[in-house]
C-alpha positions as CSV (number, residue, x, y, z in Angstrom):
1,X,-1.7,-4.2,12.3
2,X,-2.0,-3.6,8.5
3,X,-3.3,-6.1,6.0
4,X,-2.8,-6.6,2.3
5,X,-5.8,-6.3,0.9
6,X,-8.0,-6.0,-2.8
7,X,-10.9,-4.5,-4.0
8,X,-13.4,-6.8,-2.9
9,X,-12.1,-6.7,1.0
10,X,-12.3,-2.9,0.7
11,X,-15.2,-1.1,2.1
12,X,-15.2,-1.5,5.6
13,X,-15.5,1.8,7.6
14,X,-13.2,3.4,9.9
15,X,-10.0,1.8,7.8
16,X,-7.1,3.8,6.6
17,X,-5.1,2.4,3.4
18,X,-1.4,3.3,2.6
19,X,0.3,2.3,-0.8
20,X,2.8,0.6,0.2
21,X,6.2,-1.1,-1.9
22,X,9.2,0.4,-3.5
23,X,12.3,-0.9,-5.6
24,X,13.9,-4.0,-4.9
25,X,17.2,-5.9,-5.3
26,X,15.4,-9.0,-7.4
27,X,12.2,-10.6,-8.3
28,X,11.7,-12.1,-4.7
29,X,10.8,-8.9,-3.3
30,X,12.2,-9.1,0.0
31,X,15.0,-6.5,0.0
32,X,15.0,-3.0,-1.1
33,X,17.4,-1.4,-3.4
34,X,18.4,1.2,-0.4
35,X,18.5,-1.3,2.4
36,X,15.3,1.0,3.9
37,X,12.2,0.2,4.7
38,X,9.3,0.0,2.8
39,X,8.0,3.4,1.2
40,X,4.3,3.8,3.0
41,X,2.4,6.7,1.3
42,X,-1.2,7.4,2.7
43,X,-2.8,7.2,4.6
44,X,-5.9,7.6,2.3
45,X,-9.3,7.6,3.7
46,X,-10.7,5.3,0.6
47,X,-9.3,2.6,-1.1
48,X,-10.5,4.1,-4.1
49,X,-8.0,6.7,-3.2
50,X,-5.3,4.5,-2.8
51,X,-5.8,2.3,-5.7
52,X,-5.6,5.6,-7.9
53,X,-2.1,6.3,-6.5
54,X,-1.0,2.8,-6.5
55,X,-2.2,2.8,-10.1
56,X,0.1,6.0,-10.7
57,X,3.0,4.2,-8.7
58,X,2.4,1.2,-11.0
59,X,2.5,3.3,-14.3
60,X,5.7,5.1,-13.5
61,X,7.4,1.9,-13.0
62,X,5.5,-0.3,-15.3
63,X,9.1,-0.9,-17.1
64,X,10.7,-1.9,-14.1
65,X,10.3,-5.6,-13.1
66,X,12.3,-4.9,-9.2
67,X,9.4,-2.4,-8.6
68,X,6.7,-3.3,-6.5
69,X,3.2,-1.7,-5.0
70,X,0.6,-2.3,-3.2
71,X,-1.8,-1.3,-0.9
72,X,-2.6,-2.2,2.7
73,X,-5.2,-1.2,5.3
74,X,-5.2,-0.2,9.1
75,X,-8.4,0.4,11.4
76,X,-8.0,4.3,12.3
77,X,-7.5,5.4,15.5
78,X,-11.2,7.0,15.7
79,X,-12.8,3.2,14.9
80,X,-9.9,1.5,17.1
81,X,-11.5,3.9,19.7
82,X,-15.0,3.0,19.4
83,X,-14.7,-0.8,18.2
């Protein structure tokens, strides 16, 4: 199961993160422009990775208050394997 997360939970090996948000119908942030699901790009192997395309993602919409990132990690299948 993925968790939202920030930079100070971030450093724990064997995770995975995704960026993960899109456009939405209002401020609430609970339905998507396209009725779809969330967009989920990733994974990346470092949240430093991940925060600098959620940071691109954030810039590109900066102007758009119905936009919405962030990022989320997942233990990897290699940890979930050996943990």
């Amino acid at each position: 199961m993925a968790a939202q997360i920030n930079e100070a939970s971030a450093g724990s090996a064997g995770l995975r993160y995704w960026v993960v948000g899109g456009l939405y119908t209002d401020t609430n942030f609970t339905t998507l422009i396209d009725g779809g699901p969330q967009e989920r790009i990733g994974p990346f192997a470092s949240y430093k990775a991940a925060l600098s395309e959620w940071s691109r993602l954030a810039w590109r919409s900066v102007d758009n208050c119905h936009a919405r990132y962030h990022i989320e990690a997942e233990a990897s299948a290699n940890s979930e394997a050996t943990g």
